[in-house]
N, C-alpha and C positions, 0 to 999 in steps of 0.2 A: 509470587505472581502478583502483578499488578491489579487490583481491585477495577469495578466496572466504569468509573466513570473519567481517571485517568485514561485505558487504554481506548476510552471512545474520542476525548482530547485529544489524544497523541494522534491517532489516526484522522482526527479530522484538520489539525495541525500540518500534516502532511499532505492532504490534500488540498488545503490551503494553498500551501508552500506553490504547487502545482499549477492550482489556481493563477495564480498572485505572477509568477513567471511566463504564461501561456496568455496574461493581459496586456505582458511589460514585451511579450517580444509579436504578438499580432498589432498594439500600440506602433511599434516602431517599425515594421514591417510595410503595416497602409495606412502612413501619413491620412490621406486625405478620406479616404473610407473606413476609419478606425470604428466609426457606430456600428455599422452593419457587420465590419468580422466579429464584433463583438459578442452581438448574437449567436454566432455559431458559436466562438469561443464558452459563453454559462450553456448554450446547450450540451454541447459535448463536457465541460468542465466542472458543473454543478453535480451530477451525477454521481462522479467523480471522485467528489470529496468527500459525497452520502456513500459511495461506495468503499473508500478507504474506510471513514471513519466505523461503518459496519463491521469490515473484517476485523478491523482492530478488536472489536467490541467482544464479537463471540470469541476471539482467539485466545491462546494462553501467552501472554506476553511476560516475559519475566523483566527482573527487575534487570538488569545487565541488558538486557535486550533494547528494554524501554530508554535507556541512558544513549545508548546508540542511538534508538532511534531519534532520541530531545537533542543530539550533537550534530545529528546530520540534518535536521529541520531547522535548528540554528545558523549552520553554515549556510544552507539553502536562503534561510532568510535573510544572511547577511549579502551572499551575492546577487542577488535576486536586484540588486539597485546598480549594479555596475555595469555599465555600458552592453552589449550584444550579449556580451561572451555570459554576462552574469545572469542572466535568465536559462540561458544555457545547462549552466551549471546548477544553477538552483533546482532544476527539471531532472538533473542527474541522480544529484540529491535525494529530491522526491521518490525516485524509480530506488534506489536501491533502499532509503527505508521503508517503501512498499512493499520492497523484495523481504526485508527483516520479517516488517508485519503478517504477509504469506506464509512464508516460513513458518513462523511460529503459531499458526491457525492449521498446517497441516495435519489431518488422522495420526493419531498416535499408532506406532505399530503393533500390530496384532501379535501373540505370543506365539512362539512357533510351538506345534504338535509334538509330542515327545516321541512320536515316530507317522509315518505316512501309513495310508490306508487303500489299499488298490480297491478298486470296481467289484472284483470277485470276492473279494470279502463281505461288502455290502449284499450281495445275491445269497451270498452263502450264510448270512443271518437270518436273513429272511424266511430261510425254507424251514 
């Protein structure tokens, strides 16, 4: 498992990514009023990236995990500069090593009961 202050990088690296694509495609979107989407864009976007990097942070990210996720925030960051489509894609990127870093922050499973216990059992301790 990855140690705390990689898994806080990697995740804020991703949100980054997220960042960085969601500037390059409201940039090309409104030519003329690109300051003012802007705005909306770190309101919604900065969040965002405090919020990835957090889950990163508490989750158990292993190390296989974390490589996935440094190969898709790489590619993210590589397309990220190519015309329409590569903001696009870089945003694709982001969502599915978000989906990794989810993933691997979820409750580990509970062990199951070595058998069930009906209602009436419980009454029937009691008395």
């Amino acid at each position: 498992m990855l140690t705390l202050w990689p898994r806080t990088l990697l995740g804020g690296a991703v949100g980054l990514i997220g960042l960085i694509a969601m500037i390059r495609l409201v940039g090309g979107g409104f030519p003329g009023r690109a300051g003012f989407a802007m705005i909306f864009v770190g309101l919604a976007m900065v969040p965002w990236v405090l919020y990835v990097a957090a889950r990163a942070r508490n989750g158990r990210l292993t190390a296989g995990a974390g490589l996935v996720v440094v190969g898709l925030a790489l590619i993210g960051l590589v397309a990220v500069w190519f015309a329409t489509l590569g903001p696009v894609l870089a945003l694709a990127m982001s969502l599915v090593a978000f989906a990794i870093v989810w993933v691997q922050n979820l409750p580990r499973r509970r062990r199951q009961a070595d058998r069930l216990v009906r209602i009436e059992e419980f009454a029937e301790s009691e008395d």
